[in-house]
N, C-alpha and C positions, 0 to 999 in steps of 0.2 A: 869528226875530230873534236869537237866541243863539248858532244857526249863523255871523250875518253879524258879529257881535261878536266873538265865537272866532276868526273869520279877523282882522278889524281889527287882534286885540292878537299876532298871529301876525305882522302885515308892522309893528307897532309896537316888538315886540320883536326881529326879525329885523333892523331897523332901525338900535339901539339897540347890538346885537352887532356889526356890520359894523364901524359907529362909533366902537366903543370899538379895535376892530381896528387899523383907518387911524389912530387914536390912537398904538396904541404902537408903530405899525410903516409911514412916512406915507411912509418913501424906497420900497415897495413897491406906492404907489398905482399904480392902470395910470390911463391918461386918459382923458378922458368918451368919448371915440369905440372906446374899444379894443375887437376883435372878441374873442372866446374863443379862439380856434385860436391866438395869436399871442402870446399868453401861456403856456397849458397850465391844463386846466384845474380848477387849484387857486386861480388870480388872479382870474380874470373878477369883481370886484366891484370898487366905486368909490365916492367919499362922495355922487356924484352919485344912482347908484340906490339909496345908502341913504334921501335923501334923499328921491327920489320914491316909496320905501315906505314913508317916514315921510307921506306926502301922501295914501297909497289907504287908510291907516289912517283920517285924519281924513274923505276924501270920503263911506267908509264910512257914520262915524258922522252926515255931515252929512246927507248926499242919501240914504240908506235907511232907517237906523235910526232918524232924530229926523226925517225931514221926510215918511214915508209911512206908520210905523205908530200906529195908533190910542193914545188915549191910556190907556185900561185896559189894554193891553198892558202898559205900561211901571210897570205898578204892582207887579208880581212883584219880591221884594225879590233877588232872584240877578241878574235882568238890572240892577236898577237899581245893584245894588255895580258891577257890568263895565262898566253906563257912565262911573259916576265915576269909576272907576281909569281907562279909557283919556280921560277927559277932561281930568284932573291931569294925566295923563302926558304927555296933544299939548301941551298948552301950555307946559308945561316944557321939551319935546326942540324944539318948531319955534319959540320963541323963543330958545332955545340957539339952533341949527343956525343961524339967522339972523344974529342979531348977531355971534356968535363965529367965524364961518367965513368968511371973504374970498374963496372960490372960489362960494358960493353964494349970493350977495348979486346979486341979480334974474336968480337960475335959472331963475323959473318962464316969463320972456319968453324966456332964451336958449336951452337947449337940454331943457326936459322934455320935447319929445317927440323926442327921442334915445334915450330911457331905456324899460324894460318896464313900459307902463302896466296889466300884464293883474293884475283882481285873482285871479286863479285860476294859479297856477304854470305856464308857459307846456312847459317841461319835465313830460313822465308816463314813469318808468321802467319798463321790460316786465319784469316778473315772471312767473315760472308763476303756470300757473292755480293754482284754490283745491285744484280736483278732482284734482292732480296730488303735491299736497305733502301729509302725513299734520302736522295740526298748524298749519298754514298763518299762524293768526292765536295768536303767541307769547303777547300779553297779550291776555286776554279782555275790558278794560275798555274803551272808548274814546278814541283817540287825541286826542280833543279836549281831554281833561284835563289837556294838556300845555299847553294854552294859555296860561297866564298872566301876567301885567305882572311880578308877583313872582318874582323871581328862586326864590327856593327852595320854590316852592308845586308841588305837584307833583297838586294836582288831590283827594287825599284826607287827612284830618287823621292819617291814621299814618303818610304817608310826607312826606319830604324830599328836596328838589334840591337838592345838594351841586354841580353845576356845569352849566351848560347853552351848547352852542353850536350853531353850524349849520355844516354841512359839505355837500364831495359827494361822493358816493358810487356804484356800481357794483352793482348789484342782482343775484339769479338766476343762471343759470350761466353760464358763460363765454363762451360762443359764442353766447347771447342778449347780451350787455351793452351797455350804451352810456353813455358818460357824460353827467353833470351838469355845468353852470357855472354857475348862481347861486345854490350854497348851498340848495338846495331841503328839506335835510332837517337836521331839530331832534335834534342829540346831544344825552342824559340822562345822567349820574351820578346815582343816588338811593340811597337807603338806606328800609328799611323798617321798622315795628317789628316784622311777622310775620317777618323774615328777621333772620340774623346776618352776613350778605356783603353787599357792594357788587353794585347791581343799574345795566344798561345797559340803554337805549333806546334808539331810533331810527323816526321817525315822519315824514311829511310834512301837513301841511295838510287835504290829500284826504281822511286817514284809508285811503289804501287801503294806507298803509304802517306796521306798529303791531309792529316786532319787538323782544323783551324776552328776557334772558337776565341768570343771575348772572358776575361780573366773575372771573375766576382769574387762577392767575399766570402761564398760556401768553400770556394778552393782556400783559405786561409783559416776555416774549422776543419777541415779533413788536414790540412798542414799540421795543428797544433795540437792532434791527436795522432802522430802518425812520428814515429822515431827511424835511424837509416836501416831499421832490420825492420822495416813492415812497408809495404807496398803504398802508395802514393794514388787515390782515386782521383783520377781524373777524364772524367769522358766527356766525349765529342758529339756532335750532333746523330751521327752516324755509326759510333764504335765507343763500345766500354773498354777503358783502356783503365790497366793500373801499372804505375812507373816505378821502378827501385831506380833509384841516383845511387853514384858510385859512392858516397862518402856521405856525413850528415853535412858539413860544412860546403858541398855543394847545393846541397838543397835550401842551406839557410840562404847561400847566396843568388840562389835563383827566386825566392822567395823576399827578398830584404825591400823589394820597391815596392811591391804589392804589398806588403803590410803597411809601409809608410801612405802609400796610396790608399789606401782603404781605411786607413783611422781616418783618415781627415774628411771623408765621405760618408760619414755619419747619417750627415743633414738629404746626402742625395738621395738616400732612399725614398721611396714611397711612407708617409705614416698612415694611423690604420685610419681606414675609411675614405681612403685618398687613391684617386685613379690617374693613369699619365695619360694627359691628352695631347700630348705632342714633344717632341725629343729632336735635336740636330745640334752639329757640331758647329761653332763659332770661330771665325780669329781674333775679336777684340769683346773685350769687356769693359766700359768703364761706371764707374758714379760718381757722376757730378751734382748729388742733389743738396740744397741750402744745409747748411751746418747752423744748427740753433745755438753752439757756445763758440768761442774764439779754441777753446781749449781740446776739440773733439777732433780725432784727426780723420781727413779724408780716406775713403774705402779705397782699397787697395783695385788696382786697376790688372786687369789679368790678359795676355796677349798668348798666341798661339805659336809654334815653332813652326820650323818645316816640317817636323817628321810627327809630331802630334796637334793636336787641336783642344780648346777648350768646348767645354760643354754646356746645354743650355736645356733644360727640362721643365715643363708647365703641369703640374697635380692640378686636381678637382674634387673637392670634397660636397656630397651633395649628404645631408642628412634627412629623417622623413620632414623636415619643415626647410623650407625650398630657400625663408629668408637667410636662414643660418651658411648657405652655399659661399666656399671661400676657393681662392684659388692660390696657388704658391708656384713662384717664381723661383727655379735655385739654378745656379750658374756655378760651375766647377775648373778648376785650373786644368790644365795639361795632365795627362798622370807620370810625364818623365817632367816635371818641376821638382827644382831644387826643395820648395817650400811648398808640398798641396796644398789647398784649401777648398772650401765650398761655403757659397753663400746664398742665403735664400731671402727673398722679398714678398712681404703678403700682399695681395692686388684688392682691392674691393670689385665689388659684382658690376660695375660703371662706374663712368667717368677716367676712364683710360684712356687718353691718347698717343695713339700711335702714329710718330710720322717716318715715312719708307721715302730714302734719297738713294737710288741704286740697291746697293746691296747692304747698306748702313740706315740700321733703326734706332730711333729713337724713342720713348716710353715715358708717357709725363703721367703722374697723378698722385693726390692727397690721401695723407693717411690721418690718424687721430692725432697728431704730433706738432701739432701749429702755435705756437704761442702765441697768446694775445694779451696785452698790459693793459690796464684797465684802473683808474684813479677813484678812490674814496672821495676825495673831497675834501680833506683832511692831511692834505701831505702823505697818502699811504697809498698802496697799491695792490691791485689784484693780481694773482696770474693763473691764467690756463689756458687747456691745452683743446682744443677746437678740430673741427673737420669742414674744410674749405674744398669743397669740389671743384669750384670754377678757378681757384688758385693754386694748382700742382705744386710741392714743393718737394715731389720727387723724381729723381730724374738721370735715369740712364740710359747706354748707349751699347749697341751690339752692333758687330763689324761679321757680315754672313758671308759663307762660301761664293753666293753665286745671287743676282737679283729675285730670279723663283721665288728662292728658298725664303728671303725676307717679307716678299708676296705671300706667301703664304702663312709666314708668323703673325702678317696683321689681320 
């Protein structure tokens, strides 16, 4: 039963997305008859066959779920939440759809059976086999948990969907390919709290398609070379995939946090000559180290959400003379922050201490930056700037997942 549920809120919510589509963009509707080829196919949708999957959602619920299974079934409190939410939801969107729409006002006599009554995606794209790709299935969890009416439910209570649409896409290698025209597959933007990046999805229905990968900034040079009439590179561990989005203004908006996200991480990358010798996600950041003027404000303190995590990275720069060897410290916000940022600290080769209280560390040491006042003799004064090893006057604090994890940052 939960199987036929999951698909219902799948053509309820695919539905819902078309709609909102043909909303803000209704001078690119094609018409109820239009083939795919004749368009290209990024168009092939219409509010007609949003409309008659806004209708295989409710037939679903009527003629399978409520009218053949038993009634101790329906006593499991998880199917019984997924019926009500797609219950609220049909009566809301096919009283909407009806009264508000003057092209769909006695559809179901004129042309529903024009439209794709198949509740099973009538489109299956040819992937390699399992047996041929090392890794094959990117997320290990199941694709069904993409399912939901809730826009930002993403199926487990530490993650979040930060944007969701549907697109179509070009599967496995190139000389396999074939394309899609009706949107057959569910793009993710999420964000996790075990992660500190921006995490992508791409799934269909079937489940025979579940590729998952973190978001970088080569996907925002293929963005800004790439307009709504040219396919969208985005591949996965496992499958080369390229996406057409139904419009450009969806793409801008599934794209708008990762550009914000990815300016402001300039600093996280690696620079040249510099190696990562360790990386994990954080809840707390702060710096509490001495302020040399009254005038200098304290460093912004960065905390973790539920659904993402801040991040914490150590480089190692070793050149052929062993004295010049420096290490950098950069620590990164959430990537669903209202205000990204990233900030980095340079460490000296010793004189670091590190103190670990549970799961919460602490980080003391001197940099070149110490003033010291110094008298002529004469009523005048000296000033400079010094390096005091035995006197740390810098000084921050991370707040770690789990005690391990800080054991092993020290």
């Amino acid at each position: 039963m939960e199987a036929w549920l999951r698909l219902a809120t799948w053509w309820l919510v695919k539905s819902r997305t078309i709609f909102n589509f043909l909303i803000r963009d209704d001078s690119r509707r094609p018409s109820t008859n239009v083939l795919p080829h004749q368009y290209g196919w990024e168009n092939a949708i219409s509010a007609e066959q949003a409309y008659t999957d806004l209708l295989k959602s409710s037939w679903i619920l009527e003629e399978i779920v409520l009218a053949k299974e038993a009634d101790e079934d329906l006593s499991y409190n998880n199917l019984r939440r997924i019926i009500k939410e797609i219950v609220r939801s049909l009566d809301r969107d096919l009283g909407r759809r009806r009264g508000s729409t003057p092209d769909l006002q006695g559809f179901e006599d004129r042309v529903v059976l024009k439209q794709d009554l198949k509740l099973l995606e009538s489109f299956q794209q040819t992937i390699e086999a399992t047996e041929n790709v090392p890794n094959a299935m990117d997320d290990p969890a199941s694709a069904h948990r993409w399912m939901e009416i809730d826009q930002d439910n993403a199926g487990f209570d530490h993650e979040r969907v930060k944007f969701r649409t549907f697109v179509n896409a070009q599967l496995g290698s190139r000389r396999d390919r074939s394309k899609s025209f009706s949107a057959p597959y569910m793009l993710l933007l999420w964000t996790s709290a075990d992660e500190s990046d921006l995490l992508i999805s791409l799934c269909n229905h079937r489940g025979t398609v579940h590729l998952s990968r973190k978001m970088t900034a080569e996907d925002l040079e293929n963005y800004e070379k790439t307009d709504d009439t040219m396919p969208l590179s985005l591949d996965f561990p496992s499958q080369d995939a390229e996406i057409m989005f139904l419009c450009l203004h969806d793409m801008s908006a599934f794209f708008a946090l990762p550009i914000k996200f990815f300016t402001a991480m300039k600093d996280r990358d690696p620079l040249p000559g510099e190696l990562a010798i360790y990386q994990a996600p954080i809840s707390a950041y702060s710096d509490s180290s001495i302020r040399l003027s009254p005038g200098r404000k304290p460093a912004p303190s960065m905390v973790a959400s539920k659904y993402s995590s801040c991040g914490l990275r150590i480089y190692e720069s070793m050149p052929d003379r062993c004295w010049k060897t420096t290490r950098r410290l950069v620590v990164n916000s959430p990537p669903d922050s209202t205000e990204p940022r990233c900030i980095s600290h340079w460490l000296p080769w010793s004189d670091v201490r590190v103190a670990v209280e549970g799961a919460k560390v602490t980080v003391n040491w001197s940099d070149c930056g110490q003033l010291e006042k110094k008298t002529d003799g004469k009523y005048g004064h000296h000033y400079s700037y010094i390096y005091r090893p035995e006197e740390p006057n810098r000084k921050i604090t991370f707040e770690f997942k789990n005690d391990s994890e800080a054991r092993k940052f020290r």
